[in-house]
C-alpha positions in Angstrom: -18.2 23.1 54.2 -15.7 24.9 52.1 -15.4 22.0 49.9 -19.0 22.1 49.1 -19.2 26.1 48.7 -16.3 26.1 46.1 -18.9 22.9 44.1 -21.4 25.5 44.3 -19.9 28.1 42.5 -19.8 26.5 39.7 -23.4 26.0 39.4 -24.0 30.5 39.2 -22.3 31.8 36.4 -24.7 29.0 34.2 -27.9 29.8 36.5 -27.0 33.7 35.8 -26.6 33.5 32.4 -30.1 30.9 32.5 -31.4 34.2 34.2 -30.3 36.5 31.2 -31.8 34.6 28.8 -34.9 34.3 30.6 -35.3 38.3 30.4 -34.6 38.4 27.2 -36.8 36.2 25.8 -39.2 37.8 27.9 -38.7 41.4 26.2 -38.5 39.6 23.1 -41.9 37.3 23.0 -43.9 38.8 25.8 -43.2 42.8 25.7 -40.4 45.2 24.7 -39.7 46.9 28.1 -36.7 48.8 28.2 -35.8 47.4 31.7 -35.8 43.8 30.5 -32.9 44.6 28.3 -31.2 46.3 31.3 -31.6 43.2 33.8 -30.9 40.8 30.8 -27.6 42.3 30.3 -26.5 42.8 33.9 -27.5 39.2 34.6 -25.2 38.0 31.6 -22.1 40.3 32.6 -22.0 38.7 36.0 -22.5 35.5 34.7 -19.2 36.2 31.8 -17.3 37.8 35.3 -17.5 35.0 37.2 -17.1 32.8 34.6 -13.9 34.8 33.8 -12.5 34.6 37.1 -13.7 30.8 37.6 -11.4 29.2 34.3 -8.9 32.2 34.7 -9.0 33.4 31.3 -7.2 35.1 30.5 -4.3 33.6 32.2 -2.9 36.9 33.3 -3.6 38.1 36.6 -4.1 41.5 36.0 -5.9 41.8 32.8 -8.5 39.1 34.3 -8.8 41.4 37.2 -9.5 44.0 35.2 -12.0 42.2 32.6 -14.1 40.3 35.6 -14.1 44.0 37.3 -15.5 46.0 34.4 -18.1 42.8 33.9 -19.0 43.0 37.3 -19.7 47.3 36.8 -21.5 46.8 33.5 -23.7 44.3 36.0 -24.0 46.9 38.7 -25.0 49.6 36.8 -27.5 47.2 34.3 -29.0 46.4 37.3 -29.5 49.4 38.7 -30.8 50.7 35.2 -32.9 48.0 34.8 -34.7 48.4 38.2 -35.3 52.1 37.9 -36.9 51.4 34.6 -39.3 49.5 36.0 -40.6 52.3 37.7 -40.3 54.7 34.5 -36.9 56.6 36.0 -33.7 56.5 35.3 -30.5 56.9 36.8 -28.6 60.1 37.1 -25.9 60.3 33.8 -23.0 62.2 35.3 -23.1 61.0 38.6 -23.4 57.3 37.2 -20.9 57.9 34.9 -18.4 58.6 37.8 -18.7 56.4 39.6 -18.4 53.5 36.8 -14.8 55.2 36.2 -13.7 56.1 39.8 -14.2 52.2 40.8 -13.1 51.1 37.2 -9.8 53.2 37.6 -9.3 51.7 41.1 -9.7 48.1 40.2 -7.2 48.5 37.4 -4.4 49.8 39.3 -5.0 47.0 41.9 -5.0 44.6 39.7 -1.5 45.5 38.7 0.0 45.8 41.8 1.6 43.4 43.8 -0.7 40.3 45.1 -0.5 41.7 48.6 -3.9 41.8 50.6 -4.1 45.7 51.0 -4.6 45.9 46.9 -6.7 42.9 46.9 -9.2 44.6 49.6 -9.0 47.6 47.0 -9.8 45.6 44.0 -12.7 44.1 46.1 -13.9 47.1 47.4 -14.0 49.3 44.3 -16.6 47.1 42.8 -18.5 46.1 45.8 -19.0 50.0 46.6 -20.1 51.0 43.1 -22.7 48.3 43.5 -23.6 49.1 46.6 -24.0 53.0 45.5 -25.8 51.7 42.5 -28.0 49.5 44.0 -29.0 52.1 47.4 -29.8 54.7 44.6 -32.3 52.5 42.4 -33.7 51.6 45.8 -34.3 55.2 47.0 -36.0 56.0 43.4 -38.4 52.9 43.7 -39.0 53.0 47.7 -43.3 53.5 47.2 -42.8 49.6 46.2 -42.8 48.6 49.9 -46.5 49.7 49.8 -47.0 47.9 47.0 -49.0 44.4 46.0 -47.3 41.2 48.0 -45.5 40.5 45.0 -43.5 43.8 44.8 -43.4 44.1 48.5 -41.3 40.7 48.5 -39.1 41.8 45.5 -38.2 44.9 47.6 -37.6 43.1 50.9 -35.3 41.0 49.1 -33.3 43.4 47.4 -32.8 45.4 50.5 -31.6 42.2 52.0 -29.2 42.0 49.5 -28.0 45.7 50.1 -27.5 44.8 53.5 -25.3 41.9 52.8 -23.3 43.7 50.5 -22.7 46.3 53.4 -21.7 43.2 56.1 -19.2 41.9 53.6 -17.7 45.2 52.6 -17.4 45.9 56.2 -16.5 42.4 56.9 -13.6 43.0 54.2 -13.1 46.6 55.7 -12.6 45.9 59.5 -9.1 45.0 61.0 -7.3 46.9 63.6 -4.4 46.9 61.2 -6.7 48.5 58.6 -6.3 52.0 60.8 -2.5 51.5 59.8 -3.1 51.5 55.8 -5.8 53.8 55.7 -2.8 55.9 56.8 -0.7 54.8 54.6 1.5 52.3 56.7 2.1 48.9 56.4 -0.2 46.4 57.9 -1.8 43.0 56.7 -5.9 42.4 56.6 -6.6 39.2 58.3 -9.7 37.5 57.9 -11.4 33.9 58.0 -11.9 32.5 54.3 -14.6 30.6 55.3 -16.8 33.0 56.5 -15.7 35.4 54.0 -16.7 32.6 51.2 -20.1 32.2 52.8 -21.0 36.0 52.1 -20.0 35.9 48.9 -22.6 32.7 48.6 -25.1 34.9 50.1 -24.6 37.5 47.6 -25.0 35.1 44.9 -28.2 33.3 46.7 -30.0 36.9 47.1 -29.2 37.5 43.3 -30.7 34.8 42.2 -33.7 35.4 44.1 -33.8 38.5 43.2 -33.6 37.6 39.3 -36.2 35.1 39.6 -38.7 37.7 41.6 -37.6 40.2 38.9 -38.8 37.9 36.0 -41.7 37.6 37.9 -42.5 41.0 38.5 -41.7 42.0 34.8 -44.0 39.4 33.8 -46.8 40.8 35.8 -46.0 44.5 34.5 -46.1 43.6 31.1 -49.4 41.5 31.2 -51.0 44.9 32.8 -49.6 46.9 30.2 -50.7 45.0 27.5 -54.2 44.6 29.2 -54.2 48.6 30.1 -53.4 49.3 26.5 -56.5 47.6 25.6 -58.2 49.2 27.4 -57.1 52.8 26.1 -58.5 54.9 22.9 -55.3 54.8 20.6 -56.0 58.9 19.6 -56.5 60.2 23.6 -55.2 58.0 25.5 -58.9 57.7 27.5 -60.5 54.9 28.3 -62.2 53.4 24.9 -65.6 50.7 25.2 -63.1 47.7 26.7 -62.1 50.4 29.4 -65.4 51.4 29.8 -66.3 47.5 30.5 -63.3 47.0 33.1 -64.0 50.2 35.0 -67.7 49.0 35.5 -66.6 45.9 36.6 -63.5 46.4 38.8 -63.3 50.3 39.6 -67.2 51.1 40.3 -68.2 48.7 42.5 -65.4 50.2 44.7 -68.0 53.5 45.1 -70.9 54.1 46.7 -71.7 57.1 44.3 -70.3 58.9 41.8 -70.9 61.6 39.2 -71.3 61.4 35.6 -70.7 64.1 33.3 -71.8 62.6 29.3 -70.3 65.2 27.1 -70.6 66.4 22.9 -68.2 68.3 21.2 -71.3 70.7 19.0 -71.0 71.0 15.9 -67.9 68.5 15.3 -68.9 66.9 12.0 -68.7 70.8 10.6 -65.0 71.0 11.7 -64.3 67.8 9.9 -65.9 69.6 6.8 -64.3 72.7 6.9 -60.8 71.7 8.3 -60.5 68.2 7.7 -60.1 64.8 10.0 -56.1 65.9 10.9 -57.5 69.1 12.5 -60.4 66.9 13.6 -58.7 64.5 15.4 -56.0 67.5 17.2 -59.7 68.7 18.5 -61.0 65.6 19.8 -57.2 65.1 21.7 -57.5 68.6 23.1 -60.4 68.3 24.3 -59.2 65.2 26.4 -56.7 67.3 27.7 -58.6 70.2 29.2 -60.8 67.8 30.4 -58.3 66.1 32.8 -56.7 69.2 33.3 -59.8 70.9 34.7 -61.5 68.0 36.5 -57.7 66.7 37.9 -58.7 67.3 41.7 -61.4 65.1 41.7 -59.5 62.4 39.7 -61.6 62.0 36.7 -62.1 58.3 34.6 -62.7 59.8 31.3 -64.1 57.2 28.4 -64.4 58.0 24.5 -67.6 56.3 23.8 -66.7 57.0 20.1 -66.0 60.0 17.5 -66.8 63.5 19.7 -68.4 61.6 22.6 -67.1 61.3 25.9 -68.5 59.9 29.7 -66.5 61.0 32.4 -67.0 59.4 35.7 -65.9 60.9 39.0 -66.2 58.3 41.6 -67.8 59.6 45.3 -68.7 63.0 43.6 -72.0 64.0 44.7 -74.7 66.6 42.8 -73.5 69.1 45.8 -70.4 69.7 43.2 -71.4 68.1 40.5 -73.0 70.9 38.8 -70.5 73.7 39.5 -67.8 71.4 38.0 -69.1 70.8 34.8 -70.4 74.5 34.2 -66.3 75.1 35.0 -65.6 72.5 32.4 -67.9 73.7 29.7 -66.8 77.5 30.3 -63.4 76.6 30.1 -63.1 74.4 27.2 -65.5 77.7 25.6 -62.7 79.9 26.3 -59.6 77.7 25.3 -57.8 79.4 22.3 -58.2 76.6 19.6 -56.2 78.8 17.2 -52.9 76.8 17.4 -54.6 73.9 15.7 -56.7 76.3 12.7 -57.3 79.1 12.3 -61.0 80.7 13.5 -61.9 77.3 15.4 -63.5 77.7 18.6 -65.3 74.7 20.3 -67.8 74.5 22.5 -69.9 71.4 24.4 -72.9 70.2 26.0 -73.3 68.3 28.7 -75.8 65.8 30.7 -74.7 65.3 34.2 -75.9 63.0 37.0 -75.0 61.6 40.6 -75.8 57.5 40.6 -75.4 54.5 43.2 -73.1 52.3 41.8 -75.1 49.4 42.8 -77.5 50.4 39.7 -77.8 48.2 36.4 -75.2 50.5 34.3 -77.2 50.6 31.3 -80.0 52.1 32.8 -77.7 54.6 34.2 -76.3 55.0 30.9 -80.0 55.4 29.0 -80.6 58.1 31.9 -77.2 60.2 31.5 -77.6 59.6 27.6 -81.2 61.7 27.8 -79.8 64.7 29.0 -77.2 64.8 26.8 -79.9 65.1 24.3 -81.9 67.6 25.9 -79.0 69.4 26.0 -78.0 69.3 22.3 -82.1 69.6 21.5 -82.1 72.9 23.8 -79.2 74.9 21.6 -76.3 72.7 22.5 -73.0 74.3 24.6 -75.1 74.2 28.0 -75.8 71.5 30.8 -78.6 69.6 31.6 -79.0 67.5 35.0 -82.6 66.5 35.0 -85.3 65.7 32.3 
């Protein structure tokens, strides 16, 4: 058995480093995602620490403890990085930045000391415990993965898996009666069985590599939805453009049984392009967006730019009970805003056609419908809103 673990090893500092390159080409020909870079590198430190510790270069005992230790932090703290990124967070500086020196610190001085078992435990321990303190802090930021897809619901589970045997072999490592007597600064030797302390170190290196290919895999999947979502979203506002229109018809409607349309003008906008220019134009059209979602945020609005000043905003199970009231709140509000910081004089006003529809319509009748009252609104003296014709 322990003939064919120490074979093993061999095989992970290659399949780690396979692993690196992997999510490097991924950030390089698929997406640039920050956390790609982050996993990429903490896969490719572990795979130079082992390596270091595997040849024993260099020779000397204590310098290759401390250059596999500070390969093995770079990793923890990579990976930790890299997994927060996912998820658009990031890891605290200071207290990050502590602990990469507290365990760094430690793992140097037991690296010089004597080859007795208390300072290898030490050397072991300081690195184990950054990554373990690392690795439960990424896990805390991302926990609303475990409700995710099956996908990241899997690449959870097996992180936490990993946690956990990270914990039974540091408390493996940790527990001895005579470990009481150094803790307390007297002598004592740590006894434990090499064999079952090799097979959790293959376990950590299994779940890594699990973890590394479920990461790639998950990456993968994030980057074809962000590419995809970007398609799908007017460069200016950051709405949904014609593409987004098209994917919320197909894949977010059908989802409703109802919902409320609001079809909305900015009056008068080719004027402000006249008088102010397209820059000041354009700062319109984007503030507009905002005080849009700002206004209709409780009732989780879809909001399209059909194109130029026109927008369709679509709030899914909203009935005409609301409906109404909402978009009289919109168009008084947006009538109000201060558009001063953009030019000076500018106010802005907008009409509206509104409408509740079943889902189970033909959309392009629904659209010929909602695109009616717009018009009556505009023909009736514009910066009011219409809901019948």
């Amino acid at each position: 058995m322990i003939d064919f673990l120490q074979a093993l090893v061999l095989a992970y500092p290659l399949t780690f480093f396979l692993m690196s390159v992997l999510l490097l080409l991924t950030y390089l020909l698929v997406g640039q995602a920050k956390y790609l870079i982050q996993l990429g590198v903490s896969f490719c430190s572990i795979s130079v620490g082992v390596t270091l510790q595997i040849i024993h270069v260099p020779s000397q005992d204590a310098l290759n403890g401390t250059l596999s230790g500070l390969f093995f932090l770079v990793f923890s703290y990579s990976l930790a990085q890299g997994i927060v990124l996912l998820e658009g967070k990031t890891l605290d500086p200071i207290l990050s930045c502590s602990i990469f020196i507290i365990a760094f610190i430690a793992r140097c001085i037991s690296s010089l000391m004597p080859h007795i078992d208390e300072y290898y435990f030490i050397s072991v321990f300081s690195v184990y415990t950054a990554l373990v303190i690392f690795l439960s802090n990424a896990l805390w930021k991302v926990k609303h993965l475990i409700l995710g897809d099956a996908l990241e619901k899997m690449w959870y589970i097996v992180i936490s898996i990993w946690l956990g045997s990270l914990i039974i072999r540091l408390g493996y490592v940790s527990y001895s009666p005579d470990m009481l007597r150094m803790l307390l600064w007297k002598t004592g030797k740590i006894s434990y069985s090499f064999e079952e302390f090799s097979v959790l170190q293959h376990l950590f290196y299994t779940m890594a590599l699990l973890f590394s290919i479920l990461t790639i895999l998950v990456a993968i999947k994030r980057l074809i939805f962000d590419i995809s979502r970007k398609t799908r979203l007017d460069g200016l506002t950051g709405a949904y453009n014609r593409i987004g229109l098209q994917y919320l018809i197909e894949f977010e409607l059908p989802k409703t049984k109802t919902m409320g349309l609001i079809m909305l003008d900015i009056d008068f906008f080719k004027s402000v392009n006249t008088r102010y220019g397209h820059p000041v134009g354009d700062a319109v059209i984007k503030e507009v967006v905002l005080l849009i979602n700002r206004n209709l945020a409780s009732v989780n609005p879809h909001t399209v730019r059909l194109g130029g000043e026109e927008f369709l905003i679509i709030l899914p199970h909203l009935t005409m009970q609301r409906l109404p009231e909402l978009a009289e709140n919109l168009r008084c509000f947006i009538e109000k805003h201060d558009f001063i910081h953009i030019a000076d004089g500018l106010s802005i006003t907008v009409s509206m056609g509104i409408g509740e529809y079943e889902s189970t319509l033909a959309f392009k009748d629904i659209y010929k419908e909602i695109d009616q009252k717009l018009a009556s609104a505009k023909k009736s003296g514009r910066n009011q809103v219409v809901e019948s014709i």
